[in-house]
N, CA, C and O of each residue as an XYZ file, in Angstrom:
424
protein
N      -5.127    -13.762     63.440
C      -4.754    -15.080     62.941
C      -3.847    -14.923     61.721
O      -4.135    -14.029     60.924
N      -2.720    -15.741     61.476
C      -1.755    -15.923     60.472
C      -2.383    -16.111     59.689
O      -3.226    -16.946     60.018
N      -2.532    -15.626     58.248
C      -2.752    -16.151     57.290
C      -2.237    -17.256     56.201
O      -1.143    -17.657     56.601
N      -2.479    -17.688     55.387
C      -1.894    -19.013     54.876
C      -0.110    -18.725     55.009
O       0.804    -19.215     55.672
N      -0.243    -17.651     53.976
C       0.982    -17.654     53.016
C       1.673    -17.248     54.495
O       2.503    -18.065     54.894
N       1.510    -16.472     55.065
C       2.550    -16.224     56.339
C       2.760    -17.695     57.391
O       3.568    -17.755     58.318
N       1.780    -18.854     56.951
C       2.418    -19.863     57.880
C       3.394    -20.447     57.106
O       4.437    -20.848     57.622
N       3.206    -20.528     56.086
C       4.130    -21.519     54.751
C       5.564    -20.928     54.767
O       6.538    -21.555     54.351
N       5.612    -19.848     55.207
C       6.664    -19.149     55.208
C       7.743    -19.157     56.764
O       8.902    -18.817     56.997
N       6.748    -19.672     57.482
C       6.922    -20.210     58.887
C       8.146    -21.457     58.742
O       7.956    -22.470     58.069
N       9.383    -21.189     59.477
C      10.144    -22.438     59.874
C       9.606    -22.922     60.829
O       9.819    -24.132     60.759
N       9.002    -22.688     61.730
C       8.187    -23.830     62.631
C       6.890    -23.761     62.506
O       6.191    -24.299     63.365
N       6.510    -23.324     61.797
C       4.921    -24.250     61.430
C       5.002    -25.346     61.244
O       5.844    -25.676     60.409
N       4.047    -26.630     62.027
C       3.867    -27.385     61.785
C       3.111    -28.286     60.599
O       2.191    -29.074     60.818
N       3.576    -28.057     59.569
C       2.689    -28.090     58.324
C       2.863    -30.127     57.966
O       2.003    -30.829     57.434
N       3.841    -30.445     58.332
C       4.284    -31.891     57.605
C       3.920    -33.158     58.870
O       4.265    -33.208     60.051
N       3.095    -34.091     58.044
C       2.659    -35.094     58.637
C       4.271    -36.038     58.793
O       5.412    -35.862     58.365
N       3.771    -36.800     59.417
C       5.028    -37.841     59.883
C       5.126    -38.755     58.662
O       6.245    -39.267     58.660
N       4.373    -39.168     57.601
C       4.237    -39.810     56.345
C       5.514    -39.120     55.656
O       6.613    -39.656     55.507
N       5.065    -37.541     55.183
C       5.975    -36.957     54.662
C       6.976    -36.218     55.361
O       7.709    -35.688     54.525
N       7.378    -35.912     56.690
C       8.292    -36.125     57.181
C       9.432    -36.667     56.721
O      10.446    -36.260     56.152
N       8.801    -38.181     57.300
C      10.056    -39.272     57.027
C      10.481    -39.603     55.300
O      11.317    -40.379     54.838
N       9.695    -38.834     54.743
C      10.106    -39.245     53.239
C      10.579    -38.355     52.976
O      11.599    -38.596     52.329
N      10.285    -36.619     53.224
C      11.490    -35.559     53.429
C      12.761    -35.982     53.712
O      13.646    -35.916     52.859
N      12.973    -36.453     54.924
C      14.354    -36.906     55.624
C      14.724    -37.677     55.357
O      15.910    -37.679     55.685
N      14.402    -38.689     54.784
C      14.641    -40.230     54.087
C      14.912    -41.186     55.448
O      15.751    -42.084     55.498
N      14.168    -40.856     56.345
C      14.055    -41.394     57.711
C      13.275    -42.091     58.032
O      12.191    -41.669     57.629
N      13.132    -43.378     58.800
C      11.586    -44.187     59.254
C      10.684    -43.065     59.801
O      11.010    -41.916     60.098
N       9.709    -43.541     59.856
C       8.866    -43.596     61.040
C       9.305    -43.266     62.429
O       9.231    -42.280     63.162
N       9.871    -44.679     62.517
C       9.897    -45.227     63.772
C      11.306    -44.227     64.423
O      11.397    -43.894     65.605
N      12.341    -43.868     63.313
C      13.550    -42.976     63.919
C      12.964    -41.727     64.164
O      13.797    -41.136     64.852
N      12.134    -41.095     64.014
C      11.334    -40.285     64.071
C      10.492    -39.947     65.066
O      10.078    -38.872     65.499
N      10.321    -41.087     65.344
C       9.545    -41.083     67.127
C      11.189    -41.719     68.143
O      11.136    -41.575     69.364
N      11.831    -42.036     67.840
C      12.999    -41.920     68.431
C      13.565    -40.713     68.489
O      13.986    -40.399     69.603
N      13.729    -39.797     67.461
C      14.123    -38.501     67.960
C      13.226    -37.671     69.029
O      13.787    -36.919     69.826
N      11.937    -37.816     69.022
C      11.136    -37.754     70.200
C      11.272    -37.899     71.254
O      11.051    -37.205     72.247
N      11.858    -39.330     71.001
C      12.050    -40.188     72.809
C      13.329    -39.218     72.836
O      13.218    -38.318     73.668
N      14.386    -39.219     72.179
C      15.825    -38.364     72.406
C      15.855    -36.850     73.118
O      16.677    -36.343     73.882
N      14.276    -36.210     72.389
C      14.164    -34.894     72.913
C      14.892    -34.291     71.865
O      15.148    -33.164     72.289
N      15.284    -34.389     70.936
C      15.724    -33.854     69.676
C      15.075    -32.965     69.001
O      15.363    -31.795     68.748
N      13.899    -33.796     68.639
C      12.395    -32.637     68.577
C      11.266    -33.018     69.099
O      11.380    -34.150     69.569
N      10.557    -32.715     69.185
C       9.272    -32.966     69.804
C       7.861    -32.072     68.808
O       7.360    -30.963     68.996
N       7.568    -33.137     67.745
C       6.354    -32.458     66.870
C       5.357    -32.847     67.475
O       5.023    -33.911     67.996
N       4.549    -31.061     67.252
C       3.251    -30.602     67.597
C       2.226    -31.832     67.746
O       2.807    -32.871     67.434
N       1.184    -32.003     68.039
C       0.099    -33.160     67.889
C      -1.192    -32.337     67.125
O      -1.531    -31.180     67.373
N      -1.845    -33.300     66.083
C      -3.085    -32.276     66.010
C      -4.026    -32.465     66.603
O      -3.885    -33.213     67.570
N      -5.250    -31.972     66.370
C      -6.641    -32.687     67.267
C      -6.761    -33.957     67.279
O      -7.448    -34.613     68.062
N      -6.321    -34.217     66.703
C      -6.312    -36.220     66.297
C      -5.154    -36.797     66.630
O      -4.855    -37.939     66.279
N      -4.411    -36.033     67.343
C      -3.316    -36.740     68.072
C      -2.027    -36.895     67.361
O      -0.962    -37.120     67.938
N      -2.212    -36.726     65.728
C      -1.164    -36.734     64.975
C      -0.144    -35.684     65.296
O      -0.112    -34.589     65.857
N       0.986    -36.818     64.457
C       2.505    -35.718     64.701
C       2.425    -34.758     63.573
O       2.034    -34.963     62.424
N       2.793    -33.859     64.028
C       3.286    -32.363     62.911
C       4.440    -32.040     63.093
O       4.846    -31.611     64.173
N       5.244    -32.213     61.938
C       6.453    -31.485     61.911
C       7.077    -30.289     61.202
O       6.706    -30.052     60.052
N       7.949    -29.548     61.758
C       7.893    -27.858     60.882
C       9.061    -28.333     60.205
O       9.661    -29.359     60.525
N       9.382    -27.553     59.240
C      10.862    -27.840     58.169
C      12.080    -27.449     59.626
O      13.064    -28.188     59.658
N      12.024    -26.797     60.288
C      12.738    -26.382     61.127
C      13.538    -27.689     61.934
O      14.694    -27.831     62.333
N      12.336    -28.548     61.961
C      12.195    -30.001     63.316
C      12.556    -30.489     61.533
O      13.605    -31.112     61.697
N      12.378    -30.516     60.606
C      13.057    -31.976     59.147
C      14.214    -31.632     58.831
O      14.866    -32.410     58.134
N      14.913    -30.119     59.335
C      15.872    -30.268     59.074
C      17.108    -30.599     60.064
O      18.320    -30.511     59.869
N      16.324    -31.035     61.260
C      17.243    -31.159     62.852
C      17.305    -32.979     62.591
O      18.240    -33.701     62.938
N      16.138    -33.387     61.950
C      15.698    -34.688     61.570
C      17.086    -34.950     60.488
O      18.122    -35.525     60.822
N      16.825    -34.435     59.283
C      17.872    -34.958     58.425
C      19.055    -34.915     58.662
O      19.722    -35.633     57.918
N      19.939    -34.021     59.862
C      20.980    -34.323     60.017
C      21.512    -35.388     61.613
O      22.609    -35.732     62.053
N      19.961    -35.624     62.107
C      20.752    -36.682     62.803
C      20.752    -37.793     61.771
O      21.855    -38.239     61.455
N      19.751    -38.264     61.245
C      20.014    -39.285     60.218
C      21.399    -39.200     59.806
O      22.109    -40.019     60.390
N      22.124    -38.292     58.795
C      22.917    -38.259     58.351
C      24.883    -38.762     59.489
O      26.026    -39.135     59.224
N      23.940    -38.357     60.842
C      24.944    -38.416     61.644
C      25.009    -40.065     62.129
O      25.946    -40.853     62.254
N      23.753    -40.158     62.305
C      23.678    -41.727     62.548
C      24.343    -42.786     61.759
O      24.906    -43.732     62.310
N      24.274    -42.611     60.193
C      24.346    -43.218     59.127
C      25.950    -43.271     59.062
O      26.504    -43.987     58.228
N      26.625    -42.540     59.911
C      27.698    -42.552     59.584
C      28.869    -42.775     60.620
O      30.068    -42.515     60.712
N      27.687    -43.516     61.490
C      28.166    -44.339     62.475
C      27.975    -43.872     63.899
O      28.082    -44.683     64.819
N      27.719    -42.696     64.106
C      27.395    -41.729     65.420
C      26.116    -42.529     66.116
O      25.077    -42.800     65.515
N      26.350    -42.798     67.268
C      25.161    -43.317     68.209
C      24.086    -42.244     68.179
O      24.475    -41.078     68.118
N      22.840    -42.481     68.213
C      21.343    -42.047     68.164
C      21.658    -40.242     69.279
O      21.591    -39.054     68.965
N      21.908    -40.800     70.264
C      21.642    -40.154     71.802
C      22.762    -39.290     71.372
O      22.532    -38.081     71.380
N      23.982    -39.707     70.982
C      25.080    -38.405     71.056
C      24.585    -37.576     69.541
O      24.566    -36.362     69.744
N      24.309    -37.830     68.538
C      23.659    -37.145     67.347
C      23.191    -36.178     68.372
O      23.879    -35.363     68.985
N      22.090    -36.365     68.450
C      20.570    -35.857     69.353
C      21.450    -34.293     70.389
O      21.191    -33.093     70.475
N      22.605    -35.275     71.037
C      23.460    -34.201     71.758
C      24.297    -32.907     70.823
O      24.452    -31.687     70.881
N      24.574    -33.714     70.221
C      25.391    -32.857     69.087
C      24.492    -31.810     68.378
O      24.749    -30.622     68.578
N      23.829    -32.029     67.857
C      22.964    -31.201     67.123
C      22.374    -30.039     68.359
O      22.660    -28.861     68.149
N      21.680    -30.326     69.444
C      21.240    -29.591     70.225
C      22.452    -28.704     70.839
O      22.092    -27.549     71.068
N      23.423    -28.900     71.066
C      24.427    -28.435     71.689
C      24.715    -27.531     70.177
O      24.570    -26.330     70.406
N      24.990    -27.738     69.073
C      25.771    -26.575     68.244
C      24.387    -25.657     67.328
O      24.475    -24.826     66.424
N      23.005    -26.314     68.115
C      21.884    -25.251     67.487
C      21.809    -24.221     69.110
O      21.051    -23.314     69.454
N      22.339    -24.528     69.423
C      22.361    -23.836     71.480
C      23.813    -22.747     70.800
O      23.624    -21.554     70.562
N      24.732    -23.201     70.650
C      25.930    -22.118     70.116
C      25.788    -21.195     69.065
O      26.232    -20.050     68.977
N      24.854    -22.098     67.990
C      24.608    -20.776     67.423
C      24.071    -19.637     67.138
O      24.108    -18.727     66.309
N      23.122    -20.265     68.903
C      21.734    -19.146     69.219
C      22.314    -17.923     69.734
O      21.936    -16.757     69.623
N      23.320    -18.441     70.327
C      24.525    -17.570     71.777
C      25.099    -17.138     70.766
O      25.232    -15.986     71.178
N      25.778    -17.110     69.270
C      26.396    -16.831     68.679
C      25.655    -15.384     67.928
O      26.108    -14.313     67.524
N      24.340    -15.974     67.991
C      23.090    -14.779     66.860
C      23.206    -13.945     67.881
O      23.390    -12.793     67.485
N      23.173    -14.061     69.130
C      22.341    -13.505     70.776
C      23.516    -12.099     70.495
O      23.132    -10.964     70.213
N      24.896    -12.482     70.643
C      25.672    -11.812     70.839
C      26.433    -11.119     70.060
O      27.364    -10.397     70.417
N      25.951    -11.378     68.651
C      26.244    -10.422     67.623
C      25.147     -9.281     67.412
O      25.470     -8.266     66.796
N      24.276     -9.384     67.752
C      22.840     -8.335     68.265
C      23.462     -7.935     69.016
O      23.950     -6.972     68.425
N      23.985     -7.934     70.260
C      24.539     -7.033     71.535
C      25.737     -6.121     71.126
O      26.013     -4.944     71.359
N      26.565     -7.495     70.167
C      27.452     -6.080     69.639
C      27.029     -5.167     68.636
O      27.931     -4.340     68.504
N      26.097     -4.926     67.877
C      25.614     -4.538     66.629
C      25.154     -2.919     67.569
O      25.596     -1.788     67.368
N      24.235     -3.336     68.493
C      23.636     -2.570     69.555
C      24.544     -1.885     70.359
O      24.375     -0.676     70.524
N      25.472     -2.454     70.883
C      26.249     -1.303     71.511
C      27.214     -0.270     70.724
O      27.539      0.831     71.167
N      27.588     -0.775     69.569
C      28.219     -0.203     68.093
C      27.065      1.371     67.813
O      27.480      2.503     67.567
N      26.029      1.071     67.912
C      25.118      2.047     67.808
C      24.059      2.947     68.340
O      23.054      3.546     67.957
N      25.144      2.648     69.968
C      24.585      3.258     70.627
C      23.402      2.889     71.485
O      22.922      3.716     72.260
N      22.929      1.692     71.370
C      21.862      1.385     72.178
C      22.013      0.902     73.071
O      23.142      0.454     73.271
N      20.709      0.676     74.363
C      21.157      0.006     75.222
C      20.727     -1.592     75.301
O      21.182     -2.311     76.190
């Protein structure tokens, strides 16, 4: 089992209630369970059914807000963000492959 300090240190630990969530992000509630419905993120539930969110999911949160706010529809945010956190996975993916073949591995 993880110990404290190694979850706190966790980008997706689910450590943040939806209260402080949305006061992290300066976001409702309610946009919050809209990024849900979007598939944007989807926070953990606890035994009690509550939402948990990791800094990982407040910081995917604060920039659709920011995208919204600035006139971007809900659904294309939601697209946007997922699409250039997808490029920059392919981007990490494949600088490991070259790092690795640079040194010989397979």
């Amino acid at each position: 089992m993880a110990q404290p300090d190694d979850m706190f240190g966790d980008e997706d630990y689910p450590a943040y209630t939806m209260g402080r969530a949305a006061e992290i992000t300066g976001a409702s509630q309610d946009f919050l369970r809209r990024l849900d419905e979007a598939k944007l993120i989807t926070p953990l539930r606890s035994a009690g059914g509550h939402r948990r969110y990791s800094r990982y999911q407040l910081r995917l949160a604060a920039r659709a807000r920011e995208m919204v706010d600035q006139g971007t529809a809900l659904e294309a945010a939601c697209r946007i963000i997922i699409l250039e956190d997808q490029l920059e996975e392919a981007l990490r993916q494949n600088e490991n492959y070259r790092l690795q073949q640079e040194s010989g591995g397979a």
